[in-house]
Jmol script that loads the backbone (N, CA, C; Angstrom):
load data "model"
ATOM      1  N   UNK A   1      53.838  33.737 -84.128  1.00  0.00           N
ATOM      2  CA  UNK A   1      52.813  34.408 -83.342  1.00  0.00           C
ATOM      3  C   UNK A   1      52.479  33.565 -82.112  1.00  0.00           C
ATOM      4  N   UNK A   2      52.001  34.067 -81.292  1.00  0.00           N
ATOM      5  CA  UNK A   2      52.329  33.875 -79.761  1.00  0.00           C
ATOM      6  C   UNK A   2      50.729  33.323 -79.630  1.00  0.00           C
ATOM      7  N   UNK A   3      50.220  31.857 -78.726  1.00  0.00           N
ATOM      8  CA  UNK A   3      49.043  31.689 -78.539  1.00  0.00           C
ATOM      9  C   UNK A   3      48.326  32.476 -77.938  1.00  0.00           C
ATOM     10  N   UNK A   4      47.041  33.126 -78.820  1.00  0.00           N
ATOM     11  CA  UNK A   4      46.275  34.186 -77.475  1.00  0.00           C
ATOM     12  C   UNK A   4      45.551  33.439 -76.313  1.00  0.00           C
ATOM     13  N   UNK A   5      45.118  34.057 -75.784  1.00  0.00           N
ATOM     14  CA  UNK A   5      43.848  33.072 -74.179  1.00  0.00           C
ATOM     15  C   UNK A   5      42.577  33.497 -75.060  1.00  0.00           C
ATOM     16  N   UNK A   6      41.478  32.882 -74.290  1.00  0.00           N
ATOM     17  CA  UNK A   6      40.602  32.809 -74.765  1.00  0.00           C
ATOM     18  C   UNK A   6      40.074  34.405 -74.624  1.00  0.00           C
ATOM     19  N   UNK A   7      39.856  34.784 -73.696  1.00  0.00           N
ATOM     20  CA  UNK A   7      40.027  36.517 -73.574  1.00  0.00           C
ATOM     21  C   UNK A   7      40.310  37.007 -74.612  1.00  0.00           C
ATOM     22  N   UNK A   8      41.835  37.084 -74.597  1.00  0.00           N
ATOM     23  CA  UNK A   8      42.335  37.896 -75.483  1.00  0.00           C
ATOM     24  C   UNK A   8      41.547  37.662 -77.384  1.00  0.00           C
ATOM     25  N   UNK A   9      41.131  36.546 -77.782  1.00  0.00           N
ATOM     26  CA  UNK A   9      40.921  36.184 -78.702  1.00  0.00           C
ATOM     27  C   UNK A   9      39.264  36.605 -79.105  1.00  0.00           C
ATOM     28  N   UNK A  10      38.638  36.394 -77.834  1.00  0.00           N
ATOM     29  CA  UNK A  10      36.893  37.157 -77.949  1.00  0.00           C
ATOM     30  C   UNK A  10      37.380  38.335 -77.836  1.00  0.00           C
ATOM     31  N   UNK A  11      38.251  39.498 -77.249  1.00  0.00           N
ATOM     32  CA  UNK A  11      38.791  40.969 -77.517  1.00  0.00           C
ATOM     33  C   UNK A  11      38.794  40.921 -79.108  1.00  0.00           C
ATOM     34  N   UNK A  12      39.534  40.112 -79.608  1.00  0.00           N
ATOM     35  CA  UNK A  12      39.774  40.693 -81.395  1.00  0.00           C
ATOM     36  C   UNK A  12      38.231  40.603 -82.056  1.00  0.00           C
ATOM     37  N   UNK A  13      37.483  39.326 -81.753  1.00  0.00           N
ATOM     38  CA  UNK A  13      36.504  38.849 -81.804  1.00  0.00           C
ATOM     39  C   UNK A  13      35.138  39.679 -82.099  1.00  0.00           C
ATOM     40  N   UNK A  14      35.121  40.554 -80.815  1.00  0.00           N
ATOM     41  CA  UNK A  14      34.189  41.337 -80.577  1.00  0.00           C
ATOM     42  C   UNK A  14      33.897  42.517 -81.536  1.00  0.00           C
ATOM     43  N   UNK A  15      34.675  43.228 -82.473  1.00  0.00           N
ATOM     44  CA  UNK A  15      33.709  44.050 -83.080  1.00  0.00           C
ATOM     45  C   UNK A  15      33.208  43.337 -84.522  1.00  0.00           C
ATOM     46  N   UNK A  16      33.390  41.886 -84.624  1.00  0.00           N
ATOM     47  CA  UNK A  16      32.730  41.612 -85.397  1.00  0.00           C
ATOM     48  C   UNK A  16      31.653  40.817 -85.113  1.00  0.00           C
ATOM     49  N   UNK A  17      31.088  41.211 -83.599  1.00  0.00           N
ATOM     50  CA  UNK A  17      30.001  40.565 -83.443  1.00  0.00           C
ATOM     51  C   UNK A  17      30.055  39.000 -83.163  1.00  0.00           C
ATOM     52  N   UNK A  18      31.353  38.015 -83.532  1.00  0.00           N
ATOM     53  CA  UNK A  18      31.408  36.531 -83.641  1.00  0.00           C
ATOM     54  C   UNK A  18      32.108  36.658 -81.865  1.00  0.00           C
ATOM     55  N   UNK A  19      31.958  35.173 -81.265  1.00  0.00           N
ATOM     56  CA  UNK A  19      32.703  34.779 -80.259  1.00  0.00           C
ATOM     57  C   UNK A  19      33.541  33.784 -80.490  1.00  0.00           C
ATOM     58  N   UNK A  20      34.933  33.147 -79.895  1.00  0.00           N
ATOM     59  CA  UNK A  20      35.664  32.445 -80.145  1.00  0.00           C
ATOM     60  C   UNK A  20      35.006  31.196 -80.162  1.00  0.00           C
ATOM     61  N   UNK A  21      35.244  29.733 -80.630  1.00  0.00           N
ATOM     62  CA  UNK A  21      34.627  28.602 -80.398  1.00  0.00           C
ATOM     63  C   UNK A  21      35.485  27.843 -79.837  1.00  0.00           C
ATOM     64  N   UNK A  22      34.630  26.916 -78.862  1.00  0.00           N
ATOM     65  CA  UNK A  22      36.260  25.879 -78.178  1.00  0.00           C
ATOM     66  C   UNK A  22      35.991  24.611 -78.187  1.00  0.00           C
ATOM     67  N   UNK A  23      37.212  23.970 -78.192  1.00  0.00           N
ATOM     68  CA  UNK A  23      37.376  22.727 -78.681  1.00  0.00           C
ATOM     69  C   UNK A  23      36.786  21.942 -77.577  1.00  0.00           C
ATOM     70  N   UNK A  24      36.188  20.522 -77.687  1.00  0.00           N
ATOM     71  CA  UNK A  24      36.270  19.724 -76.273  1.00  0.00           C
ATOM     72  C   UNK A  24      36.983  19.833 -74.934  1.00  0.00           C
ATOM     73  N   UNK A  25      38.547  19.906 -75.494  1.00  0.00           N
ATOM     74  CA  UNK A  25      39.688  20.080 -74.456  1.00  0.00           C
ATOM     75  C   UNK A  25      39.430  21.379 -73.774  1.00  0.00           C
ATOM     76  N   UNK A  26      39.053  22.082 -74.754  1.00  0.00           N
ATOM     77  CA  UNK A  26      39.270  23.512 -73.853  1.00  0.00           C
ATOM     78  C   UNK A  26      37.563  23.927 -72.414  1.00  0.00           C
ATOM     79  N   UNK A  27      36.522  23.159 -73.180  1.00  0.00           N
ATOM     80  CA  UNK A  27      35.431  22.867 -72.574  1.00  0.00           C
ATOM     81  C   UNK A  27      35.800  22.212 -71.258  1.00  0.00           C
ATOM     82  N   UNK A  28      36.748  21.461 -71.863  1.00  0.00           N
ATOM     83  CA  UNK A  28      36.829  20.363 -70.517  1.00  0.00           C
ATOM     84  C   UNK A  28      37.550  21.215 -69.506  1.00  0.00           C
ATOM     85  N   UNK A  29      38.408  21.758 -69.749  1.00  0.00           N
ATOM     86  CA  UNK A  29      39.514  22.786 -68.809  1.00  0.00           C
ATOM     87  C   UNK A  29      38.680  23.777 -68.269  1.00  0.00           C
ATOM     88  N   UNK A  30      38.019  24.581 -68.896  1.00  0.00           N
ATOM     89  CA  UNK A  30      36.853  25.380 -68.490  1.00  0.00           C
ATOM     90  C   UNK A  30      36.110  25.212 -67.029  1.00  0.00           C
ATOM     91  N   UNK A  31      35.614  24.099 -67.470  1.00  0.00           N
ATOM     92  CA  UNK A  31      34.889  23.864 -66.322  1.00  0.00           C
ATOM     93  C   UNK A  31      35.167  22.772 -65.575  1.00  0.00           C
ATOM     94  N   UNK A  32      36.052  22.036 -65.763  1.00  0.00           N
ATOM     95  CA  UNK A  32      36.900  20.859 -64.864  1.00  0.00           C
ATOM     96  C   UNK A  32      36.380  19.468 -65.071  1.00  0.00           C
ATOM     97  N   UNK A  33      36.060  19.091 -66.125  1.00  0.00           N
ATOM     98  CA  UNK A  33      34.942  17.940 -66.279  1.00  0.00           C
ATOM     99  C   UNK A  33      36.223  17.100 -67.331  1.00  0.00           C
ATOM    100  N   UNK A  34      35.443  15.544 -67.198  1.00  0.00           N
ATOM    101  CA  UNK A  34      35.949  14.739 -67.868  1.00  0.00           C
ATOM    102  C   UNK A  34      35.548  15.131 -69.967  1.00  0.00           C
ATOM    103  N   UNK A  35      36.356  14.650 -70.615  1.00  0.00           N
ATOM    104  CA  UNK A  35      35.596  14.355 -71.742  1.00  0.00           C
ATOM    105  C   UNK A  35      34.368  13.293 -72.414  1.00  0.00           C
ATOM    106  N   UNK A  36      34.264  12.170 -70.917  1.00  0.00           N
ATOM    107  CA  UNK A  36      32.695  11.742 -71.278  1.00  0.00           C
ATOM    108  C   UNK A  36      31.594  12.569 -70.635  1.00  0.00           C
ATOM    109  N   UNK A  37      32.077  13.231 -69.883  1.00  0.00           N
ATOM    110  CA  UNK A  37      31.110  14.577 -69.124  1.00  0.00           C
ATOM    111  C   UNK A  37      30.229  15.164 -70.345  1.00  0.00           C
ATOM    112  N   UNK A  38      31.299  15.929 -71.326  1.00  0.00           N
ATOM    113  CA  UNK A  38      31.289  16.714 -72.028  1.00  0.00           C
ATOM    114  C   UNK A  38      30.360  15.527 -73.305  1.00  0.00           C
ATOM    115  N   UNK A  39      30.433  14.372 -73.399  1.00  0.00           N
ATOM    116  CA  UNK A  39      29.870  13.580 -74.225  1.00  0.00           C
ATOM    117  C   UNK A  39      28.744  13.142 -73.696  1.00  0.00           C
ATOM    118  N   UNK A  40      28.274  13.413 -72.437  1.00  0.00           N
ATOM    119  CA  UNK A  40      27.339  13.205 -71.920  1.00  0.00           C
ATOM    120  C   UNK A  40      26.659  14.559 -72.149  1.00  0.00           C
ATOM    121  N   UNK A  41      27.167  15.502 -72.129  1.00  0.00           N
ATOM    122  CA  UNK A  41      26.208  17.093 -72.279  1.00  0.00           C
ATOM    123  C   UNK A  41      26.132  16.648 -73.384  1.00  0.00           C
ATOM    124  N   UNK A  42      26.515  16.554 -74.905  1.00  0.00           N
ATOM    125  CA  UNK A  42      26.124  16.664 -75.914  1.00  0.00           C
ATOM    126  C   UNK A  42      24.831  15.884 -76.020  1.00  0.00           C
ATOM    127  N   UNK A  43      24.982  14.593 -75.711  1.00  0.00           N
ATOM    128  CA  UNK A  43      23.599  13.452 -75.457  1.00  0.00           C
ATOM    129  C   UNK A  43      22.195  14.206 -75.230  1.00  0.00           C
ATOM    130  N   UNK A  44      22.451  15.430 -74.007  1.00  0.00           N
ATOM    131  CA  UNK A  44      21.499  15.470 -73.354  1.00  0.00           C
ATOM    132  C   UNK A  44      21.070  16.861 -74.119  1.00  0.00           C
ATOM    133  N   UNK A  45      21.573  17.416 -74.925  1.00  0.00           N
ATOM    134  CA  UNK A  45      21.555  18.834 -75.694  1.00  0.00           C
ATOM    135  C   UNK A  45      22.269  19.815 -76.192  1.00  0.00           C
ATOM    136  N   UNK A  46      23.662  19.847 -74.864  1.00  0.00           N
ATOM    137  CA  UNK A  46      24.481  20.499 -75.230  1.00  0.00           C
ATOM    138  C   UNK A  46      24.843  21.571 -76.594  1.00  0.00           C
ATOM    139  N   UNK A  47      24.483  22.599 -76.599  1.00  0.00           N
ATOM    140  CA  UNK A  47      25.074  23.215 -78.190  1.00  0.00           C
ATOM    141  C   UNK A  47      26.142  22.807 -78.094  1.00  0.00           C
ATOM    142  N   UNK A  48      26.473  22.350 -79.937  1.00  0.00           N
ATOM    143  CA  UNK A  48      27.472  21.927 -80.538  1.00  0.00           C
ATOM    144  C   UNK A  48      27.333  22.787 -81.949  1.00  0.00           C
ATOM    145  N   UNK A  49      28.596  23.572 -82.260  1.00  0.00           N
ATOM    146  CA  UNK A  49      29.058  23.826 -83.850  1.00  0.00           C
ATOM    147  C   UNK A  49      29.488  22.677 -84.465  1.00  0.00           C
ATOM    148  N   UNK A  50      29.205  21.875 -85.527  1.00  0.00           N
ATOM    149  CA  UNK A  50      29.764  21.096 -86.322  1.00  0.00           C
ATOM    150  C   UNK A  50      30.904  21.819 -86.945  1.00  0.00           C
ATOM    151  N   UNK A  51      31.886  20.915 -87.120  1.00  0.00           N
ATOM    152  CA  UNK A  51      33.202  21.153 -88.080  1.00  0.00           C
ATOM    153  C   UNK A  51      33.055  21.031 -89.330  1.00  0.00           C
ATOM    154  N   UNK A  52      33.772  21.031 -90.594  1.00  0.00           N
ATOM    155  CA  UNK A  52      33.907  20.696 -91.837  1.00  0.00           C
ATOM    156  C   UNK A  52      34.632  18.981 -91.943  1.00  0.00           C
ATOM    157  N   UNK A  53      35.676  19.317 -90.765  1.00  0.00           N
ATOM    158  CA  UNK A  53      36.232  18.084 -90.277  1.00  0.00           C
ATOM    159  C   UNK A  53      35.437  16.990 -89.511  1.00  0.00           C
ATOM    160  N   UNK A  54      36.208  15.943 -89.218  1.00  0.00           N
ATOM    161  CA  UNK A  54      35.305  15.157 -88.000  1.00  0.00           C
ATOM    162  C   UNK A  54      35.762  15.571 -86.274  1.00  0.00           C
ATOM    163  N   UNK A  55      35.008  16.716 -86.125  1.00  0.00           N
ATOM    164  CA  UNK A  55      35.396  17.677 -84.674  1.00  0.00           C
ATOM    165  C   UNK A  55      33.742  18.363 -84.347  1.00  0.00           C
ATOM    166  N   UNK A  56      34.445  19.027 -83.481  1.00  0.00           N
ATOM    167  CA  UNK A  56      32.948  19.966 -82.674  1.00  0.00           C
ATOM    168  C   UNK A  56      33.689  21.134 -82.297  1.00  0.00           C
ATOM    169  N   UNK A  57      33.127  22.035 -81.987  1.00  0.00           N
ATOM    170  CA  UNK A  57      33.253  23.148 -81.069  1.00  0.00           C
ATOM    171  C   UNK A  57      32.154  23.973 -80.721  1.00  0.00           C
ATOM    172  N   UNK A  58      32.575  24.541 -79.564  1.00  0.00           N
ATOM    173  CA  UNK A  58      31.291  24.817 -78.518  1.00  0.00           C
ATOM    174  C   UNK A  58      31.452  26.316 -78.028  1.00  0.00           C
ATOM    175  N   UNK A  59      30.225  26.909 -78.435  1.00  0.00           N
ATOM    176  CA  UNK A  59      30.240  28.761 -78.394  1.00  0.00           C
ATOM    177  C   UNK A  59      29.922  28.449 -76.489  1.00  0.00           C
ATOM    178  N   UNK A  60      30.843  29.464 -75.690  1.00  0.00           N
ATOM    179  CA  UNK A  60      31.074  29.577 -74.505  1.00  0.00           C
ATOM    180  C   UNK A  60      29.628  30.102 -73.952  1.00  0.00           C
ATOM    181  N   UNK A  61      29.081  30.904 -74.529  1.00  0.00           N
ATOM    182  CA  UNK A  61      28.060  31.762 -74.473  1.00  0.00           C
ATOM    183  C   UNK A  61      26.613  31.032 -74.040  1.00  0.00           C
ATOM    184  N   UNK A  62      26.668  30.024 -75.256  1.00  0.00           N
ATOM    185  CA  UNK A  62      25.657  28.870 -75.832  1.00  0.00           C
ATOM    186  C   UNK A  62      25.446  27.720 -74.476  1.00  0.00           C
ATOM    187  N   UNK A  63      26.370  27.818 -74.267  1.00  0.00           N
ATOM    188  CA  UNK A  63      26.983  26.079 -73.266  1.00  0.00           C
ATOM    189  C   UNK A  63      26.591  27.293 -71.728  1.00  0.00           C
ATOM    190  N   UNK A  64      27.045  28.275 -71.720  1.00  0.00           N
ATOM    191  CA  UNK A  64      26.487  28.455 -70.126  1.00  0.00           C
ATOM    192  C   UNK A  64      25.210  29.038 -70.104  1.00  0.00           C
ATOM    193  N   UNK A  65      24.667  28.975 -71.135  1.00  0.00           N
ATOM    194  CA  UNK A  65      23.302  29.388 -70.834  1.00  0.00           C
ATOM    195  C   UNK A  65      22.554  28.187 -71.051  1.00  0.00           C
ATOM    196  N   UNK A  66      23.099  27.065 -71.638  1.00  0.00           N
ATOM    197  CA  UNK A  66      22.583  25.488 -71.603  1.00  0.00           C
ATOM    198  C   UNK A  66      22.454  24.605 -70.307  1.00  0.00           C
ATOM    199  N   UNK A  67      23.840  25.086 -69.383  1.00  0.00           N
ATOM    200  CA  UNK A  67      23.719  24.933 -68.362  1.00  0.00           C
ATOM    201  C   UNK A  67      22.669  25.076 -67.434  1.00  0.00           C
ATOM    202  N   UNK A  68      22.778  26.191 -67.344  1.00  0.00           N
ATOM    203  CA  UNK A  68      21.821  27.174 -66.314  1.00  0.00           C
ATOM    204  C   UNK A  68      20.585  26.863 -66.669  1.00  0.00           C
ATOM    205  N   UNK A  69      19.746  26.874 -67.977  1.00  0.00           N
ATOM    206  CA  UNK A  69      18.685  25.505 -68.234  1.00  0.00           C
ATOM    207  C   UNK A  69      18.406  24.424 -67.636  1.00  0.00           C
ATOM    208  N   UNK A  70      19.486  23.803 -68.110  1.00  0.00           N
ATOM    209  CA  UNK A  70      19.975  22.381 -67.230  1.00  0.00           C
ATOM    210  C   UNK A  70      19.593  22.588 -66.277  1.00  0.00           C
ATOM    211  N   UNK A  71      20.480  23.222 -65.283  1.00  0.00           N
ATOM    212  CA  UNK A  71      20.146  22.941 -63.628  1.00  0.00           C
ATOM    213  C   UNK A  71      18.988  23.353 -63.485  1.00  0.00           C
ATOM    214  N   UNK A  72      18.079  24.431 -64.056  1.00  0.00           N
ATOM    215  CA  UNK A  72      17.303  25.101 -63.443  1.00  0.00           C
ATOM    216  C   UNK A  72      16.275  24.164 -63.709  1.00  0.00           C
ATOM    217  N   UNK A  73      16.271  23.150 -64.314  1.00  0.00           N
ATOM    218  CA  UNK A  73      15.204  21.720 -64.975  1.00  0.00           C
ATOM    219  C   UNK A  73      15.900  20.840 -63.988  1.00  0.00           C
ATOM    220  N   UNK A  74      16.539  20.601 -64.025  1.00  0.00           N
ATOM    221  CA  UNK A  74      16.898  19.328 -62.684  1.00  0.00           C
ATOM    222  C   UNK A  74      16.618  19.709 -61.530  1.00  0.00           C
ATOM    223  N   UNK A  75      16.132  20.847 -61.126  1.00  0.00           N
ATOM    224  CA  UNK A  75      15.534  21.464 -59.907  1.00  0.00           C
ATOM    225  C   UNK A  75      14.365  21.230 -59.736  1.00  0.00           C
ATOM    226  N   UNK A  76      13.540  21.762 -60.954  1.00  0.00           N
ATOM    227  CA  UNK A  76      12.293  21.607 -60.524  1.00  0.00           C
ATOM    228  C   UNK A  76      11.239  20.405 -60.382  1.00  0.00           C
TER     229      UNK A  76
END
end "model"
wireframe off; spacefill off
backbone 0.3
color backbone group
C-alpha cells in the first residue's frame, strides 16, 4: 500500500469524526521550523498527544489554533 499525504489520510479520517496526528518531523515540514523550534513550542504549551511509546504527536487542528493564541499574546 502506497503512502497517503496528509490530505488524503484526514479524507478517510473524516467520517469518523478523528483527524490524522503528526509526528515531530512532519510538524517540522509543515511549517518549516527546526526540531528545537518544535521543542521549544512544547515548553511553552504546545498541544501534544502522548504515545504508548516514548514519542508525541500533534493534532494539526490543536497546534494552529495554539499558534494563533500564541501570536495573538505576543502582540498584545
Amino acid at each position: 500500500m502506497a503512502t497517503q499525504t496528509l490530505a488524503e489520510r484526514a479524507e478517510t479520517l473524516r467520517p469518523t469524526g478523528l483527524s490524522p496526528l503528526l509526528t515531530t518531523a512532519q510538524l517540522m515540514a509543515r511549517y518549516g521550523v527546526s526540531n528545537w523550534t518544535v521543542n521549544e513550542w512544547v515548553k511553552r504549551g504546545c498541544p501534544v498527544e502522548p504515545t504508548p511509546f516514548r514519542g508525541r504527536r500533534f493534532d494539526l487542528e490543536a497546534v494552529k489554533a495554539w499558534i494563533a493564541s500564541d501570536q495573538l499574546a505576543a502582540t498584545a
